[in-house]
N, C-alpha and C positions, 0 to 999 in steps of 0.2 A: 594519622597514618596516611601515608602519599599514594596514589594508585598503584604503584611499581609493586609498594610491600604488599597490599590487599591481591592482588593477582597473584604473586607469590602464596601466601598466605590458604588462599580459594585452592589453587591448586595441589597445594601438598593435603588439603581438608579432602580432596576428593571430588570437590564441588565445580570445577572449572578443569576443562582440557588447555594444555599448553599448547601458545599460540602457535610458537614454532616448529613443532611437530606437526600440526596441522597443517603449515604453511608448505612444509618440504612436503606433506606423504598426501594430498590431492592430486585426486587423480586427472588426468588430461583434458577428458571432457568436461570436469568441469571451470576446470582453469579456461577451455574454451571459451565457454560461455557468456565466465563472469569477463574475462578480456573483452570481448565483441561487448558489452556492455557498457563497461570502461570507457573504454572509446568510442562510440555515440554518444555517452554524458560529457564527456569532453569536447565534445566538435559543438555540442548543441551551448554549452553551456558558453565557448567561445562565441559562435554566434550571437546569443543572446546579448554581450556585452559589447560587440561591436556593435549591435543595432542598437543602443546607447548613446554609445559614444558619435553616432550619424545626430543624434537628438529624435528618434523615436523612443516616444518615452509612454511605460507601462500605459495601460489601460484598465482602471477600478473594472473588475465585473460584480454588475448590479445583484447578480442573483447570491446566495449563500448567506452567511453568518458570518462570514472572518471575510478580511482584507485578501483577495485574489487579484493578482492581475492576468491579463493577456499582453506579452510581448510581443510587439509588432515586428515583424522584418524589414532589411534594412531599406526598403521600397515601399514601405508602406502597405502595402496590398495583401497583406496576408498577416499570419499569425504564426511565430514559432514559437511560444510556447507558452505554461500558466508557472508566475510565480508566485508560491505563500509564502509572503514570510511569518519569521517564526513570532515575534512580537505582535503581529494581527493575527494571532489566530482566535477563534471565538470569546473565550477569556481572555486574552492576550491582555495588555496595557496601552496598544494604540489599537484595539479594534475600529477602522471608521464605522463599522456597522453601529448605530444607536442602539438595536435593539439591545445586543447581549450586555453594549454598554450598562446599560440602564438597568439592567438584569445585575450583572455585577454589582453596581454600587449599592444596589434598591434591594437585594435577597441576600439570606446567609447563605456562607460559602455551601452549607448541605444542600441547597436547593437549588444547584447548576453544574454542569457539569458530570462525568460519568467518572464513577467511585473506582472501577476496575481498570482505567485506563493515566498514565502518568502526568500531567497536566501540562502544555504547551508540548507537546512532540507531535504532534501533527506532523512536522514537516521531516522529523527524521520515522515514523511509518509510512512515508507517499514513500520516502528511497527506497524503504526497508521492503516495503512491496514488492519494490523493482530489482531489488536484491534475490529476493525468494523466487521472484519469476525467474531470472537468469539462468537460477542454479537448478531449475526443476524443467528448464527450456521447455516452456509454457507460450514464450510468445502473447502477451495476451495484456500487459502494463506498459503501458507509453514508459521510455526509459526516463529515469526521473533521478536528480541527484541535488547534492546539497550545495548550495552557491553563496554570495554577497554581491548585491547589486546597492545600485545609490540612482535616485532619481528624484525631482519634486516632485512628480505624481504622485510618490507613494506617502502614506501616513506618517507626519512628523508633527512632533512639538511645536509652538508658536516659538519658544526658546531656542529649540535647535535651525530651525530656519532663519534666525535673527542673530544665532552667533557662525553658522554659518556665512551668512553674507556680510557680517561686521568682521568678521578675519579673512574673507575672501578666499574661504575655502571650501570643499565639496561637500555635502549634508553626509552623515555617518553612513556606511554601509550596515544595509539589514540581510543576516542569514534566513534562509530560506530554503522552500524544494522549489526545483526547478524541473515540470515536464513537458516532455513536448506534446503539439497541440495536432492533435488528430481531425485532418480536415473531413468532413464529406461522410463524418458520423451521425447518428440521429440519439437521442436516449432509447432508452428501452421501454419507457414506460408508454411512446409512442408508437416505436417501430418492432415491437417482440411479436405483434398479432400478422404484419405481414408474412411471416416464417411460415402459416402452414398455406400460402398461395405457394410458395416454391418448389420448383420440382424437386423430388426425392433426394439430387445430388447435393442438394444447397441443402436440405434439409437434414441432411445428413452431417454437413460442415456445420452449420449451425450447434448439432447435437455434438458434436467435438469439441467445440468451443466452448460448449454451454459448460460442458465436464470440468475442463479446466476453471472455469471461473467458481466453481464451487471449490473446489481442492485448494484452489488460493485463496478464497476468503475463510475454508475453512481452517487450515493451514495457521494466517495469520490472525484468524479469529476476530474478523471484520464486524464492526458492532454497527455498521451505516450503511450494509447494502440494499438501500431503498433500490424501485426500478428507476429513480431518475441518476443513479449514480455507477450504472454502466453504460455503456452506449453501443451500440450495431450498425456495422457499415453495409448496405447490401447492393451488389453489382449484378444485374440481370444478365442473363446473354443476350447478345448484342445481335439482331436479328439480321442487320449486313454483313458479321463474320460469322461464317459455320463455324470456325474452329474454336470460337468462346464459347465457354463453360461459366461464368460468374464465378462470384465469389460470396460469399458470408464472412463478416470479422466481427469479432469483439473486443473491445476496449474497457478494462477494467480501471476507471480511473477512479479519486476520491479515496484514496485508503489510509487518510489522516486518522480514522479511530478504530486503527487496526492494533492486535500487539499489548493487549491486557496484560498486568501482572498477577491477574488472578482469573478465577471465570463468576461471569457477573451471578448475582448470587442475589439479587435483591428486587423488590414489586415490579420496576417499571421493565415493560417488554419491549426488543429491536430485534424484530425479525429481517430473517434474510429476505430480502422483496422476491429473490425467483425461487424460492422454496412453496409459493404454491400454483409456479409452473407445472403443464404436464411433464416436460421435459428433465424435471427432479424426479419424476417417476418410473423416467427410463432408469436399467441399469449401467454400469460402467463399463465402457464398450474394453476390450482384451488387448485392444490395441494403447490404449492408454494407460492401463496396468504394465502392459510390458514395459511402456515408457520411464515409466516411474518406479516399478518395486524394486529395480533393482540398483535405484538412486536411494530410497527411502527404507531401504532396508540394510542400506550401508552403515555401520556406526559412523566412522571415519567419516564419510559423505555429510552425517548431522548435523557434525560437530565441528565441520568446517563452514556450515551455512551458520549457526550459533555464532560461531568466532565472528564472521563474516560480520553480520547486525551487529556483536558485541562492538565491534571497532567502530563501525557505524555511530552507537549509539554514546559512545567514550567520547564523541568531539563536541554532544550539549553541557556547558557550564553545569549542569544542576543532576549531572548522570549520576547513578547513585548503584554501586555492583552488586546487592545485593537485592535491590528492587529488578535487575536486569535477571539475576539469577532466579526470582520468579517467571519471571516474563519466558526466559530459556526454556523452563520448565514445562509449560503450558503447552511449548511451542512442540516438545517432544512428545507428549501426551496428545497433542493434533496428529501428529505424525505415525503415533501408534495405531489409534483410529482408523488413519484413512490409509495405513496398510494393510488392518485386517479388513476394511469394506471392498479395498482395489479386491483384494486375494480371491473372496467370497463372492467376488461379481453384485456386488449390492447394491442400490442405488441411494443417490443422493439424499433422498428423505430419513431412508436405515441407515446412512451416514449422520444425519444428525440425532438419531435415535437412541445410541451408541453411550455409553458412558461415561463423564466424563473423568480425564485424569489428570494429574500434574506427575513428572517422572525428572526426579535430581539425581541424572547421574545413574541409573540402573534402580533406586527406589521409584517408585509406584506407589502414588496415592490418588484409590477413585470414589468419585463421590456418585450423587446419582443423577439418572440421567435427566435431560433437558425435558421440561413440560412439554408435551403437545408435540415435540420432536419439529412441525418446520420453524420453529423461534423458540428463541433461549431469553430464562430472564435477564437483566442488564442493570447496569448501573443507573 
């Protein structure tokens, strides 16, 4: 059965909103949004291929499990952005990482890898991130989108490099996310203790940001947010200008093991790293309620963000709509959640203390709630 009839099919079931209704009856702001997105993934995504085509060519980073790079700009001097592709990603079949390699070939498939999450989409949840962010204008994920780059830096066959240059033509394009590269960041697991030296007005931006970055990994039901996998930029006032104020940002990158089709359900634990922050202690300031409920308490609003990832997630070979229809599911049952915690002014810890549910469509099924409340078990 071809996708045309299954969409069809999903939707006369009840189980899937029709595309094209969704596409006419969005509402302005958030067509805003997701355009002003649109086009930065575009201009960056252009960039990144013209500094290519100069001959600056990816750069392996050392650190991680899966095949990253850092794309250089077209000067050299800098960095515009990180790309995964989707075939290195930690199980992937060209990991250059040895380790996972060896993990692969040397353990059964049950002993790697996480059970609730679809195996190589890494790189469509870094977009699907940046999707969510858009549409909930959060501000707070490097814009990130999906591409095909070709370079020898990157991990190839001894085969494909050999009939590459015996036909005298270019090594194959590999898909990928493409984000861009946040200068002048630190991690958090470094930089989260300088927060309480700054004065109350940073400190306060801080606590705004911090809000957000929980609603998004809660949201997308992030299974990896260690503190080395966001980052903080922090701008002091400038003691030659009176009239600077600083700044605080946060960078939510890394959200390759976001977007489960289920909620993990089994021994091993992956806690959220800032859940035993104080700052999880705070409650949800009124201001960021206002922002949101009345995004997330839109049906029409949900189920253009759904469509949204669904289309996204339609362009991996190996999509399967039924496993997506999970994953949709989860994603409405987050969303229930963290309307009623915005509502009830509750904080991020009573956010993950919550129930958990899956919701198909106006059904409702909750199971119980997460151990321990700041970490959930996982695959």
């Amino acid at each position: 059965m071809g996708p045309a009839k299954v969409d069809k099919m999903l939707m006369k079931a009840g189980l899937m909103e029709n595309p094209d209704v969704l596409a006419t009856e969005m509402t302005p702001v958030d067509i805003v949004g997701v355009q002003q997105r649109d086009k930065h993934c575009r201009a960056l995504e252009d960039e990144a291929h013209a500094s290519i085509r100069l001959g600056k060519e990816p750069i392996l980073i050392a650190e991680g499990s899966s095949g990253s790079y850092f794309i250089p700009t077209s000067n050299g001097e800098g960095t515009i952005a990180v790309f995964k592709p989707r075939c290195e990603e930690p199980y992937g079949p060209a990991n250059p990482k040895w380790g996972k390699w060896c993990q692969r070939m040397i353990c059964p498939s049950c002993c790697f890898g996480r059970s609730c999450l679809v195996p190589n989409t890494g790189y469509l949840s870094e977009a699907g991130a940046s999707v969510v962010d858009a549409f909930l204008g959060l501000d707070i994920v490097p814009e990130t989108t999906i591409t095909s780059l070709s370079s020898p830096s990157l991990c190839y066959k001894s085969w494909e490099r050999a009939l590459a240059k015996s036909t005298k033509q270019s090594l194959p394009l590999k898909v990928g996310s493409l984000q861009q590269f946040k200068c002048g960041y630190e991690a958090a697991s470094s930089s989260v203790s300088k927060i309480q030296s700054l004065g109350p007005e940073l400190q306060q931006q801080f606590q705004s940001q911090f809000e957000k970055l929980t609603i998004l990994d809660y949201i997308t039901r992030n299974t990896d947010r260690g503190m080395g996998n966001w980052l903080i930029k922090i701008e002091e006032p400038s003691s030659t200008e009176p009239s600077s104020t600083g700044s605080v940002k946060i960078a939510a990158i890394d959200n390759g093991l976001s977007f489960p089709f289920k909620h993990p359900d089994e021994v091993r634990s992956y806690p959220f790293g800032w859940a035993s922050l104080k700052f999880a202690q705070e409650k949800y300031s009124k201001s960021l309620a206002n922002q949101l409920l009345p995004l997330l308490t839109d049906p029409l609003w949900v189920e253009s963000l759904i469509e949204s990832l669904r289309v996204l997630w339609k362009s991996d070979p190996n999509f399967r709509y039924l496993t997506f229809l999970k994953q949709a599911a989860l994603i409405r049952g987050q969303i229930f959640n963290v309307v009623e915690s915005l509502s009830n002014q509750e904080t991020p810890i009573q956010l993950l203390n919550r129930p958990l549910r899956l919701m198909f469509c106006g059904k409702t099924k909750t199971t119980k709630k997460i151990p321990g409340g700041a970490c959930f078990s996982c695959c």
